[in-house]
mmCIF file of the C-alpha atoms, coordinates in Angstrom:
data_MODEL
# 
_entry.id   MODEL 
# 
loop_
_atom_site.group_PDB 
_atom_site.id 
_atom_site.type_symbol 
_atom_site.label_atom_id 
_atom_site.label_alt_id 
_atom_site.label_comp_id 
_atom_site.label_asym_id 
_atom_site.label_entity_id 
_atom_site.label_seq_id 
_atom_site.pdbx_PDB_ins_code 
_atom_site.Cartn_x 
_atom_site.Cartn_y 
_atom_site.Cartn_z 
_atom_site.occupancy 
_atom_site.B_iso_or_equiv 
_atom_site.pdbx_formal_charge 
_atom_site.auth_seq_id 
_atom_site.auth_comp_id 
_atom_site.auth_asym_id 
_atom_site.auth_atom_id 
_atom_site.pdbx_PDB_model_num 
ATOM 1   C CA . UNK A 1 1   ? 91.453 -14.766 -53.911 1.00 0.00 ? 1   UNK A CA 1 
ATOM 2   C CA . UNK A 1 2   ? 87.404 -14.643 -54.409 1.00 0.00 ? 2   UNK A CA 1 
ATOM 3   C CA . UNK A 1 3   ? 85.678 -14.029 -51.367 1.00 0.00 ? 3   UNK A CA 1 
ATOM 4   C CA . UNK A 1 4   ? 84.282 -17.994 -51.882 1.00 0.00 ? 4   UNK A CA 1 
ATOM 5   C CA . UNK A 1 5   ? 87.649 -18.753 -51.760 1.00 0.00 ? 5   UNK A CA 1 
ATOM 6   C CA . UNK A 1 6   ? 88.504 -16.722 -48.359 1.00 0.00 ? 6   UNK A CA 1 
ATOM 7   C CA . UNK A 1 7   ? 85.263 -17.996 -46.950 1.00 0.00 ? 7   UNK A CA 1 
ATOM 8   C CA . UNK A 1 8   ? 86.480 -21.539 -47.709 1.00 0.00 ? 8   UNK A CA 1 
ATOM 9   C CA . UNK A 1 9   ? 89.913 -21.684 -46.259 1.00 0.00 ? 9   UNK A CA 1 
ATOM 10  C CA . UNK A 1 10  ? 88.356 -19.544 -42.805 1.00 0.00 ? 10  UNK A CA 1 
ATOM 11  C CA . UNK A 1 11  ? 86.018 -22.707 -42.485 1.00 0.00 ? 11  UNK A CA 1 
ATOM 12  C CA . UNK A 1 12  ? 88.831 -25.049 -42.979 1.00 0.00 ? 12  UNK A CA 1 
ATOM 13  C CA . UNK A 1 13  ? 91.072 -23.225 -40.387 1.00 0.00 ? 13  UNK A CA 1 
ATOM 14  C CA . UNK A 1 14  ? 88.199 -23.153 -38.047 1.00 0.00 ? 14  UNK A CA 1 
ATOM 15  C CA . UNK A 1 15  ? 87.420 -27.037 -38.210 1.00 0.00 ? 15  UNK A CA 1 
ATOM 16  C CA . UNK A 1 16  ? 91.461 -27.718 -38.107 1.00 0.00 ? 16  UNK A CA 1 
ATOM 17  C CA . UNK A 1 17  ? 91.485 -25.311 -35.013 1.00 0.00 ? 17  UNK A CA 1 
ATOM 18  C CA . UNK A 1 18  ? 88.533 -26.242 -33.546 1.00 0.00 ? 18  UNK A CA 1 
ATOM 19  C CA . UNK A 1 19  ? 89.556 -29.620 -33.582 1.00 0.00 ? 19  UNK A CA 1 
ATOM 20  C CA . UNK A 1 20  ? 93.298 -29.056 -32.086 1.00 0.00 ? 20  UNK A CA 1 
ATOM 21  C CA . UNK A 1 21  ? 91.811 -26.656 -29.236 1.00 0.00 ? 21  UNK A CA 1 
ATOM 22  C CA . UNK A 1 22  ? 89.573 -29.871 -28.055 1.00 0.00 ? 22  UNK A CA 1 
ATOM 23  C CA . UNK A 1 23  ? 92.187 -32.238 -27.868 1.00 0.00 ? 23  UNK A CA 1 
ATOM 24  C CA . UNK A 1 24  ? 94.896 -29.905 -25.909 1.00 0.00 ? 24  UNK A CA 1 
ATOM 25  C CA . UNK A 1 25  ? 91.797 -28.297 -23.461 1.00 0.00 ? 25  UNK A CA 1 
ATOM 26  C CA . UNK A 1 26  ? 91.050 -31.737 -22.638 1.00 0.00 ? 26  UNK A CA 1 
ATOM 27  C CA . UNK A 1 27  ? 92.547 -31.853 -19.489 1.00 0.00 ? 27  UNK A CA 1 
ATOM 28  C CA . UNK A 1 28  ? 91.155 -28.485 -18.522 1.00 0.00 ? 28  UNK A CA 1 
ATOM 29  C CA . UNK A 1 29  ? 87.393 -29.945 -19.865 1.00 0.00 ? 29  UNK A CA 1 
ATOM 30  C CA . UNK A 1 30  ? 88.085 -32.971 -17.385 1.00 0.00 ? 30  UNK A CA 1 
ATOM 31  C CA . UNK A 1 31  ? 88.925 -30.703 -14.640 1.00 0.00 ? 31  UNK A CA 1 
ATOM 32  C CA . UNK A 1 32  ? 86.321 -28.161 -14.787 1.00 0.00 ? 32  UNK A CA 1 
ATOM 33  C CA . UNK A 1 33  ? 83.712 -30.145 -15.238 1.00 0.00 ? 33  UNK A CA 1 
ATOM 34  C CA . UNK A 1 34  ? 84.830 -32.123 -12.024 1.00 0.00 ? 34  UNK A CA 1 
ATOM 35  C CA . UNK A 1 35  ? 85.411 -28.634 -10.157 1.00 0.00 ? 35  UNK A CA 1 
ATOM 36  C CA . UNK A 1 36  ? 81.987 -28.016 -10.653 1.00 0.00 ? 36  UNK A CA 1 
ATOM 37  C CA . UNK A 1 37  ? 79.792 -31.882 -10.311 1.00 0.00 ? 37  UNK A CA 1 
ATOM 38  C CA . UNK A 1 38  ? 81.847 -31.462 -6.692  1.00 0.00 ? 38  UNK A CA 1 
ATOM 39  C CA . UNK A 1 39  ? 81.147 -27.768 -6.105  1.00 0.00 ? 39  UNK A CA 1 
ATOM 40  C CA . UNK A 1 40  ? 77.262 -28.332 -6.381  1.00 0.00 ? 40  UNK A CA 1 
ATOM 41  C CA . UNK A 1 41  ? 76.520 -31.530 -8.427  1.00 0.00 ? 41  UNK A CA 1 
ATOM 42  C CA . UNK A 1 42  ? 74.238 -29.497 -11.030 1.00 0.00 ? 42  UNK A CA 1 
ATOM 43  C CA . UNK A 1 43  ? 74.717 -29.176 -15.151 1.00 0.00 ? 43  UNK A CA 1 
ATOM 44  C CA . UNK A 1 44  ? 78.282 -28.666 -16.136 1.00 0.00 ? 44  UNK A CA 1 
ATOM 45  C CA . UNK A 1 45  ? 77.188 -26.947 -19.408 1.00 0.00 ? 45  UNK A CA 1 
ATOM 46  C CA . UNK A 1 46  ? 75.141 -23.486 -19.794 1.00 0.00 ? 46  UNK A CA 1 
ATOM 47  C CA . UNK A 1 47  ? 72.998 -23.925 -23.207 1.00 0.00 ? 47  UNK A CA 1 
ATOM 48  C CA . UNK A 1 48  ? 71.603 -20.498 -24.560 1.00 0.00 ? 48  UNK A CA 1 
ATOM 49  C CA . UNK A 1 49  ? 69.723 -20.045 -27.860 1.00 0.00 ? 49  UNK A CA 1 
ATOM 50  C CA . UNK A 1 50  ? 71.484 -17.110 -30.006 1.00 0.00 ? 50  UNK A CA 1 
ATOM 51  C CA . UNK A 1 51  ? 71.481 -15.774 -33.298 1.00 0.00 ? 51  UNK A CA 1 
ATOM 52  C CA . UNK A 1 52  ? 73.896 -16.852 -35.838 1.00 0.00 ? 52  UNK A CA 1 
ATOM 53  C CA . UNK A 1 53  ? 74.520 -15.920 -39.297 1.00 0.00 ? 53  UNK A CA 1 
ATOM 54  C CA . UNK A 1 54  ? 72.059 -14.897 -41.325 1.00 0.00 ? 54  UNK A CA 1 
ATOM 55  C CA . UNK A 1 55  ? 69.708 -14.845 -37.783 1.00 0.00 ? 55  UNK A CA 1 
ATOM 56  C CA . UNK A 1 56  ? 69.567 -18.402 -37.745 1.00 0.00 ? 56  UNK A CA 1 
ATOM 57  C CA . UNK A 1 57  ? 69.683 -19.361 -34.243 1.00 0.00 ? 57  UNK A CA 1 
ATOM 58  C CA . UNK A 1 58  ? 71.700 -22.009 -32.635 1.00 0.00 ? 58  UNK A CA 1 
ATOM 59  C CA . UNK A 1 59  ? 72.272 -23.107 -29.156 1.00 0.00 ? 59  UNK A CA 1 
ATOM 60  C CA . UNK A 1 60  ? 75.698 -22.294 -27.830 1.00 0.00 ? 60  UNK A CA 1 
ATOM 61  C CA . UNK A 1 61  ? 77.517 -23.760 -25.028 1.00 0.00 ? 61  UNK A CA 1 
ATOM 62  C CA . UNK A 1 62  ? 79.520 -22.361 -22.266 1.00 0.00 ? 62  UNK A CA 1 
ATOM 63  C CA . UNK A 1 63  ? 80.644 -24.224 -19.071 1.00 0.00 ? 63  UNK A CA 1 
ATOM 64  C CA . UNK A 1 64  ? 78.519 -22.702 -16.024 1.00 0.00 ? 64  UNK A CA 1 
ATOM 65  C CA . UNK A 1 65  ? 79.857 -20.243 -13.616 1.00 0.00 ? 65  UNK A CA 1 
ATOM 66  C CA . UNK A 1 66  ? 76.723 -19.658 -11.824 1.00 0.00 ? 66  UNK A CA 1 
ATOM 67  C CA . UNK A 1 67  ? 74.754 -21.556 -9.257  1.00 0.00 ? 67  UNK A CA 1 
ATOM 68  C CA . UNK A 1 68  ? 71.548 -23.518 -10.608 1.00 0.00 ? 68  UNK A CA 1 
ATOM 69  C CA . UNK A 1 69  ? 68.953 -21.542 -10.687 1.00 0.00 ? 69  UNK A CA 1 
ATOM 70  C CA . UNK A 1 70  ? 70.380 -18.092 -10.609 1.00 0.00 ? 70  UNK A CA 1 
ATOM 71  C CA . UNK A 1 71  ? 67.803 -16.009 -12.276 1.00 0.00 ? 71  UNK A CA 1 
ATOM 72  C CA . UNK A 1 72  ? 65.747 -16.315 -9.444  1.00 0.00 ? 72  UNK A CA 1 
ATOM 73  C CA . UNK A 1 73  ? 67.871 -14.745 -7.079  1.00 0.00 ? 73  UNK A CA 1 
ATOM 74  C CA . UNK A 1 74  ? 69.741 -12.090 -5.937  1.00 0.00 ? 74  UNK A CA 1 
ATOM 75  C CA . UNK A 1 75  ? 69.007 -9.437  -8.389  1.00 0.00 ? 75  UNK A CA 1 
ATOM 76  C CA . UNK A 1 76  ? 67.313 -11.468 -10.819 1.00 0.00 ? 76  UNK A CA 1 
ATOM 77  C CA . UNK A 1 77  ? 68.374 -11.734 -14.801 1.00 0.00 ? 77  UNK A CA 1 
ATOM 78  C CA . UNK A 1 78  ? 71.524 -9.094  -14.311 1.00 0.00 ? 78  UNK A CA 1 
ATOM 79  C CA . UNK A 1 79  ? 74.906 -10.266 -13.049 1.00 0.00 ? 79  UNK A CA 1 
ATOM 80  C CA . UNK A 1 80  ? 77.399 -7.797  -10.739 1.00 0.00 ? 80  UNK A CA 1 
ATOM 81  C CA . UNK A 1 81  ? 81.316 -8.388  -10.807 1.00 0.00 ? 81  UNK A CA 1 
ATOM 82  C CA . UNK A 1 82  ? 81.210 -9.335  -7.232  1.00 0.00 ? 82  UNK A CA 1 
ATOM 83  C CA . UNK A 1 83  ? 78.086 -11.666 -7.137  1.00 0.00 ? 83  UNK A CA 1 
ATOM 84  C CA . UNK A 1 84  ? 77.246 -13.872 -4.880  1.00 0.00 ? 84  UNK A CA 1 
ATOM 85  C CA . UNK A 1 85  ? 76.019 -16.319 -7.233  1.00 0.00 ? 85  UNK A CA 1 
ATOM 86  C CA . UNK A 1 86  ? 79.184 -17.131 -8.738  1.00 0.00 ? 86  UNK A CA 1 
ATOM 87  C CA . UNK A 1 87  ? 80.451 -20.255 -8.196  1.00 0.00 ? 87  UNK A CA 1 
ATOM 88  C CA . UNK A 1 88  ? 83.957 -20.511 -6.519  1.00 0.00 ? 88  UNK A CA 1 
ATOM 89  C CA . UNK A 1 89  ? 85.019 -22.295 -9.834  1.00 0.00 ? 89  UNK A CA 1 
ATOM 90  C CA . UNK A 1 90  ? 83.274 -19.756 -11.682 1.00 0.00 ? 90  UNK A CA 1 
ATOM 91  C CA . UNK A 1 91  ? 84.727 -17.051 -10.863 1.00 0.00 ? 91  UNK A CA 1 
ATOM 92  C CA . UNK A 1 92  ? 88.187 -18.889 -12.500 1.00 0.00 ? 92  UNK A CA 1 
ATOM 93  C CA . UNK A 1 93  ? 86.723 -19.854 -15.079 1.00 0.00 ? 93  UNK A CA 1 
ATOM 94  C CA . UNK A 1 94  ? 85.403 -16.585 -16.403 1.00 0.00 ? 94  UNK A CA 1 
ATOM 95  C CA . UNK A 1 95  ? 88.943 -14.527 -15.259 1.00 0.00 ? 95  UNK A CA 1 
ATOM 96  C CA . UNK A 1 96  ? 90.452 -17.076 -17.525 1.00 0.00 ? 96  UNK A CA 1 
ATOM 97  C CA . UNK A 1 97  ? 87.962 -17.044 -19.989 1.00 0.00 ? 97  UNK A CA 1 
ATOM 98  C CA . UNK A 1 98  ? 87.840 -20.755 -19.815 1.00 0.00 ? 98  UNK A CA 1 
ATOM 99  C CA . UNK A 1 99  ? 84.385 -20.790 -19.536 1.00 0.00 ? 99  UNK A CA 1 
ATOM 100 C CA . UNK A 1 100 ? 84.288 -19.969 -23.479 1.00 0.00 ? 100 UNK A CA 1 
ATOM 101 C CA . UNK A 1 101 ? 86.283 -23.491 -24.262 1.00 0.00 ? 101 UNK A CA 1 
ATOM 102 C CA . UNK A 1 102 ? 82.968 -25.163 -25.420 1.00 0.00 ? 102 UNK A CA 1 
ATOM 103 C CA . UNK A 1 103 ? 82.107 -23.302 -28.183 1.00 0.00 ? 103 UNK A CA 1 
ATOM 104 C CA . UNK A 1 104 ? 85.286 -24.917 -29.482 1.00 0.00 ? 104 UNK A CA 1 
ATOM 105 C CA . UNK A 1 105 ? 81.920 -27.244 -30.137 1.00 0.00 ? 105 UNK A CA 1 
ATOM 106 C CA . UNK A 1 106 ? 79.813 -24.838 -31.603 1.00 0.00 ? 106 UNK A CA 1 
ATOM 107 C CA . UNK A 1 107 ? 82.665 -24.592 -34.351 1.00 0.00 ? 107 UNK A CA 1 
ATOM 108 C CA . UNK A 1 108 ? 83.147 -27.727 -35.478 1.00 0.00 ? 108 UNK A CA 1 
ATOM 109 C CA . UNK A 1 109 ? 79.388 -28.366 -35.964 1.00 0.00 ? 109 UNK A CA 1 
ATOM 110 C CA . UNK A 1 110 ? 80.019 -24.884 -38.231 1.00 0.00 ? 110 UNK A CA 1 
ATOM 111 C CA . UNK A 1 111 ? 77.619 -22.688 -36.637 1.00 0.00 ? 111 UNK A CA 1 
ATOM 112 C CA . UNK A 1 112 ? 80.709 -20.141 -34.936 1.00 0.00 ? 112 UNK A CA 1 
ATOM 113 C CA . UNK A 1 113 ? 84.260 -19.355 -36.314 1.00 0.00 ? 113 UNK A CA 1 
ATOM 114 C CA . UNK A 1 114 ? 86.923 -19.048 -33.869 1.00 0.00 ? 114 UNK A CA 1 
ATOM 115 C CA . UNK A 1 115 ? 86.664 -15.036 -35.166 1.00 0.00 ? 115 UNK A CA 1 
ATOM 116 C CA . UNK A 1 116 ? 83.887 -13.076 -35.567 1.00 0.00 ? 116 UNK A CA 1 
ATOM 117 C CA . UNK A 1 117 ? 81.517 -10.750 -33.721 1.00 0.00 ? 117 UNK A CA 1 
ATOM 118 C CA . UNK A 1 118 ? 80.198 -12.836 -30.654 1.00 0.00 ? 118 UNK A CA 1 
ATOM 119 C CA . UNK A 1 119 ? 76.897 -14.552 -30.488 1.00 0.00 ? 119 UNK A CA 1 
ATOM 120 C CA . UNK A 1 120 ? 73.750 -12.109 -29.836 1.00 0.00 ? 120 UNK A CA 1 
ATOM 121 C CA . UNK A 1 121 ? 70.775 -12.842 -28.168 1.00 0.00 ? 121 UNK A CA 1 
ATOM 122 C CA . UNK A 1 122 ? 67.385 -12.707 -30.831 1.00 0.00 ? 122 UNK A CA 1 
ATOM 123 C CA . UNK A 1 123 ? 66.191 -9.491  -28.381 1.00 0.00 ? 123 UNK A CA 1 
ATOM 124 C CA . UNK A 1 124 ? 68.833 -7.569  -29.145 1.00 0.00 ? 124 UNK A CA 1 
ATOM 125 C CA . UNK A 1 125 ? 69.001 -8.403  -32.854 1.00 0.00 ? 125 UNK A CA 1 
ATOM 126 C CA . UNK A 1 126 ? 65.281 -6.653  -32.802 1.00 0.00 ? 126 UNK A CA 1 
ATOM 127 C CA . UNK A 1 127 ? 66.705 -3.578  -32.037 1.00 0.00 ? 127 UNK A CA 1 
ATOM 128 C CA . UNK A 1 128 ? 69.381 -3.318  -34.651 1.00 0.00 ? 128 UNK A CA 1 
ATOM 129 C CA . UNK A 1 129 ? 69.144 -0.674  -37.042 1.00 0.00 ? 129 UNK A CA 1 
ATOM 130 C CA . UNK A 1 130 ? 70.069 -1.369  -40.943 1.00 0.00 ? 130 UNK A CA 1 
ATOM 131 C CA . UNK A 1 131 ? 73.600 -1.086  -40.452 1.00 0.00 ? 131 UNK A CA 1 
ATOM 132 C CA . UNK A 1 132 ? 74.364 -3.250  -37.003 1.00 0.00 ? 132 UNK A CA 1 
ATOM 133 C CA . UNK A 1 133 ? 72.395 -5.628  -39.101 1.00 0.00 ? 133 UNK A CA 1 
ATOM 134 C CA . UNK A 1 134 ? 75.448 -6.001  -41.080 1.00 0.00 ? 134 UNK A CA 1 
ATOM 135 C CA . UNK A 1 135 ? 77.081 -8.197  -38.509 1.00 0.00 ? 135 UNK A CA 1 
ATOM 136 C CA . UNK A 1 136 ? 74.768 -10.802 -39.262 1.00 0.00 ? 136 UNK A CA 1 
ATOM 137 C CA . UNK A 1 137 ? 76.146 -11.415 -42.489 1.00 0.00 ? 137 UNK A CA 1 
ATOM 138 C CA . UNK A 1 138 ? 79.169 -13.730 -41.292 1.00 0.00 ? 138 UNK A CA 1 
ATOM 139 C CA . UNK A 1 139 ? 79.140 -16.700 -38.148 1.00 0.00 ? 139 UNK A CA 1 
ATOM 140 C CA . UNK A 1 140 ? 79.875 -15.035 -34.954 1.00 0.00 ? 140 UNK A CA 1 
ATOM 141 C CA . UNK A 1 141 ? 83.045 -16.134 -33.495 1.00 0.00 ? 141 UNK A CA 1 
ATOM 142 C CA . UNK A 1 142 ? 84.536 -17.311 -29.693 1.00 0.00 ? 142 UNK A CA 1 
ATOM 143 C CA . UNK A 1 143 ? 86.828 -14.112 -30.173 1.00 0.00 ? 143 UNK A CA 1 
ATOM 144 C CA . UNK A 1 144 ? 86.483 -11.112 -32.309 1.00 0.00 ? 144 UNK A CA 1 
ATOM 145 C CA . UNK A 1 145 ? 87.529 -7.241  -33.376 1.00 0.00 ? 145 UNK A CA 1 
ATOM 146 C CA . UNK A 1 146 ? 85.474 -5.700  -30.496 1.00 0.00 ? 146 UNK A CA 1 
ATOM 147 C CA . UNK A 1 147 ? 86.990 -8.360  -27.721 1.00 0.00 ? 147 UNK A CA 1 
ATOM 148 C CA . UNK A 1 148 ? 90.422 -7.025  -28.554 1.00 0.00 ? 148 UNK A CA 1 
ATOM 149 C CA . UNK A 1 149 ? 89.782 -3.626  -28.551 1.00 0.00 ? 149 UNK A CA 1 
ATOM 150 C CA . UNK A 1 150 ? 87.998 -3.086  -25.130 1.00 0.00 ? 150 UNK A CA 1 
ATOM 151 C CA . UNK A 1 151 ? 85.712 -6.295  -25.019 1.00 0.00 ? 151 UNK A CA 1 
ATOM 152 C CA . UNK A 1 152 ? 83.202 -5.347  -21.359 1.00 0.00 ? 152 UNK A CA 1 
ATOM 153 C CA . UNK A 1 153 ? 84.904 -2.478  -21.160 1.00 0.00 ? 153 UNK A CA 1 
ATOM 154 C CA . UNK A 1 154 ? 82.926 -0.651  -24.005 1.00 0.00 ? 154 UNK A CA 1 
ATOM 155 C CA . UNK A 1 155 ? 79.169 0.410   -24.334 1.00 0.00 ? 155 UNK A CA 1 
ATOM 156 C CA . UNK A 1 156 ? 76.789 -1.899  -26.543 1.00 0.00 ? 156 UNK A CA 1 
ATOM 157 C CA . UNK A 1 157 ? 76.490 0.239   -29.556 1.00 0.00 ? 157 UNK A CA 1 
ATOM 158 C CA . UNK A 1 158 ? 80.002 0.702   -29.438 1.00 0.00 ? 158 UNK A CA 1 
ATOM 159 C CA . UNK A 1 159 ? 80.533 -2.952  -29.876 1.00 0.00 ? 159 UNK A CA 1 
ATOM 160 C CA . UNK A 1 160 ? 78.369 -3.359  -32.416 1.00 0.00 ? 160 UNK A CA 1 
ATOM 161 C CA . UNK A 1 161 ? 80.300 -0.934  -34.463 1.00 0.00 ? 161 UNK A CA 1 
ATOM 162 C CA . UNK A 1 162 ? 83.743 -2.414  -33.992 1.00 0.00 ? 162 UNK A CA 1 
ATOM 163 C CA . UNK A 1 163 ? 81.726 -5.808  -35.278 1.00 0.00 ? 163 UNK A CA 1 
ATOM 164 C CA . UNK A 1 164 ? 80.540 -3.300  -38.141 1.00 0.00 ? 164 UNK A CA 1 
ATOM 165 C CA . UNK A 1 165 ? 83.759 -2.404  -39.062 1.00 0.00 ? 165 UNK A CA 1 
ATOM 166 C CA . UNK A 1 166 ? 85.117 -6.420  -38.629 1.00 0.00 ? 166 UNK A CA 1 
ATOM 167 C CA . UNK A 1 167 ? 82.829 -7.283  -41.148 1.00 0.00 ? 167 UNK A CA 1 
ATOM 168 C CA . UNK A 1 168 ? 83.596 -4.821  -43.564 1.00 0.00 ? 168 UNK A CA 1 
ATOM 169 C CA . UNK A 1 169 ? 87.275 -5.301  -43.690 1.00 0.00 ? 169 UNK A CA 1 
ATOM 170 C CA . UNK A 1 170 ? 87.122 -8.539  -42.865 1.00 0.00 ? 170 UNK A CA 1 
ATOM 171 C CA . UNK A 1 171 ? 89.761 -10.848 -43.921 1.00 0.00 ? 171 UNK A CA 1 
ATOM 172 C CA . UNK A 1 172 ? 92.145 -14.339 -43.567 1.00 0.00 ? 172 UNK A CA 1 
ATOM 173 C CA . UNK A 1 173 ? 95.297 -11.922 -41.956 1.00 0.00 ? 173 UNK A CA 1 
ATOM 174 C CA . UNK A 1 174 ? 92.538 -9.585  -39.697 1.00 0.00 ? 174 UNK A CA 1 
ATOM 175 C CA . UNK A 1 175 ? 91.660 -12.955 -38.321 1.00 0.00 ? 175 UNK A CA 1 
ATOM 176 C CA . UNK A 1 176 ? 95.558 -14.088 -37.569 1.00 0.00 ? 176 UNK A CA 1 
ATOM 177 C CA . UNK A 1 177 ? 95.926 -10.808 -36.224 1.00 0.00 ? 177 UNK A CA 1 
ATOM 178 C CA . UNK A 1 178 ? 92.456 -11.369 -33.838 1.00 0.00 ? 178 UNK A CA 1 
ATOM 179 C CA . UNK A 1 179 ? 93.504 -14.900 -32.738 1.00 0.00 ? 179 UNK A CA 1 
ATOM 180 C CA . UNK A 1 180 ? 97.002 -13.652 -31.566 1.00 0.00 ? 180 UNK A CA 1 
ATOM 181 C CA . UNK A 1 181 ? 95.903 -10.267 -29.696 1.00 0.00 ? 181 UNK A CA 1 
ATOM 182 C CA . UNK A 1 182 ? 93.226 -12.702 -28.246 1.00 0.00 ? 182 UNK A CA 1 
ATOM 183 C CA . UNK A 1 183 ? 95.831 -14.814 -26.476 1.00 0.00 ? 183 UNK A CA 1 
ATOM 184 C CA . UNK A 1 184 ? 97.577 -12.105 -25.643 1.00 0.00 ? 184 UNK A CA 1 
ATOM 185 C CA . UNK A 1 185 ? 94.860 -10.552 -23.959 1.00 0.00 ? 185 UNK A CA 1 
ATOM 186 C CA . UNK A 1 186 ? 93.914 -13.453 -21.770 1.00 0.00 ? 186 UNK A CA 1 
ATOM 187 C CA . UNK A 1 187 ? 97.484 -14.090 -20.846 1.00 0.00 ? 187 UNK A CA 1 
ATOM 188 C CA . UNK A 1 188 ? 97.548 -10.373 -19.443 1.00 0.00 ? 188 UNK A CA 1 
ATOM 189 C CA . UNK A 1 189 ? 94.251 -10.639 -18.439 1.00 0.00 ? 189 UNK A CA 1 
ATOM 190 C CA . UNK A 1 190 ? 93.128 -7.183  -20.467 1.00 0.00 ? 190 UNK A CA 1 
ATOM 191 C CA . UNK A 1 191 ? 89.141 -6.566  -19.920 1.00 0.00 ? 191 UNK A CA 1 
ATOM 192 C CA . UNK A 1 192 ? 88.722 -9.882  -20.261 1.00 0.00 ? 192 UNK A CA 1 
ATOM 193 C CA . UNK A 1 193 ? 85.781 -10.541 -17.228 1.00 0.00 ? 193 UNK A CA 1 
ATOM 194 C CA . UNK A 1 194 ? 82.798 -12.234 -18.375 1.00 0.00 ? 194 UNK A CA 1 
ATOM 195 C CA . UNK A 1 195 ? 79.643 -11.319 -17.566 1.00 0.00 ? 195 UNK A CA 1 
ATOM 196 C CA . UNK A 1 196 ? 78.443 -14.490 -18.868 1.00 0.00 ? 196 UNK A CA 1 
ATOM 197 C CA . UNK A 1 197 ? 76.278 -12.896 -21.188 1.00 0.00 ? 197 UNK A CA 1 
ATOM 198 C CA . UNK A 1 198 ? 76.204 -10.089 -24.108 1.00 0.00 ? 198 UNK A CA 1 
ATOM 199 C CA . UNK A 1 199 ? 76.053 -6.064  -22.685 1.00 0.00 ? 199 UNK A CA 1 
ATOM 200 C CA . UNK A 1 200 ? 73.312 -4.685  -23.242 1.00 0.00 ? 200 UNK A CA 1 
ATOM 201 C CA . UNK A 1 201 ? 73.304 -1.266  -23.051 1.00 0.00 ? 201 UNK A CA 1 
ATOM 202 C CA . UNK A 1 202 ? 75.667 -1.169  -19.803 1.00 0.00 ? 202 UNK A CA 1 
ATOM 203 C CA . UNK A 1 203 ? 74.065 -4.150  -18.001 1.00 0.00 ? 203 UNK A CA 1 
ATOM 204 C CA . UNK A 1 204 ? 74.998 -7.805  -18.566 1.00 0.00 ? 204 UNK A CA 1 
ATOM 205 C CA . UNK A 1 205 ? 71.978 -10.451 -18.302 1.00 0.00 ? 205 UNK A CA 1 
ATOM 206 C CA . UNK A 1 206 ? 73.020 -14.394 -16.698 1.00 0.00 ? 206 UNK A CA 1 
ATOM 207 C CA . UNK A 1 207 ? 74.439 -16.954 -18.368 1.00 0.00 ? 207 UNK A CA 1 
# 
């Protein structure tokens, strides 16, 4: 098969996916977003511009862990494991990864695949050299080859490379292969904290 043809089928799997992962999460969309109107009655959704494929940026969604308004306190732009600012339905939501759920959204309107290397912020992208460029060349995905092999655990630059690599080998049984270590990760809970928000460098900015 012609890399159209593997393109094709990923988008196909993504909208069937997408689609079934929005009807079973329902109940958990119904219940988060409840947890957090009672917690402190502010937006249920965090929006964030980022770069997509071919740098085209997009707005992605993630539900918010973080009280309204965080940037301007505590220490500002940069997020701690133990902060203060997390909401108490936060901090579930991003040791379940939960919080991730609606860019279930993001790939049915086709601007994410369920795999691929996650969403960067345009800043960042600045600073690529020629070859971390490279992982602009296919949609960034809710889960990817750098998640599953260390995900927060690992360095920026290292990331970048294991997103490298994803797109250079990249194809339809790497993603099967992706999707099920991903589950498997967040049923063991392996480095799977959120930061809300891409490392950079070795510091994590809000989301």
């Amino acid at each position: 098969m012609n890399g159209h043809g593997r393109v094709f089928i990923k988008r196909i799997f993504d909208g069937l996916f997408s689609c079934i992962g929005l009807v079973l999460s329902s109940p958990l969309w119904l219940y988060v977003t409840a947890k957090i109107k009672r917690e402190d009655g502010g937006p249920v959704f965090f929006i964030q511009e980022r770069v997509g494929k071919e740098g085209k940026l997009f707005k992605m969604y993630k539900f918010r862990s973080m009280v309204v308004g965080a940037e301007k306190k505590g220490i500002g732009v940069f997020v701690s494991r133990d902060d203060q600012r997390i909401t108490k339905i936060g901090r579930w939501i991003r040791r379940t990864s939960v919080d991730e759920l609606p860019q279930l959204l993001n790939v049915l309107k086709g601007e994410m695949s369920m795999v691929g290397p996650r969403p960067t912020l345009e800043y960042q992208v600045k600073r690529y050299n020629e070859r971390q460029k490279k992982r602009l060349l296919v949609k960034p995905g809710i889960t990817g080859w750098a998640q599953i092999n260390g995900r927060n655990t690992m360095t920026w630059p290292e990331k970048i490379e294991l997103d490298v690599w994803y797109v250079e080998h990249w194809n339809l049984r790497l993603d099967w292969s992706i999707g099920y270590k991903t589950i498997r990760s967040v049923i063991k809970r392996e480095g799977i904290y959120s930061d809300e928000g891409i490392i950079v460098d070795e510091i994590s900015k809000i989301e």
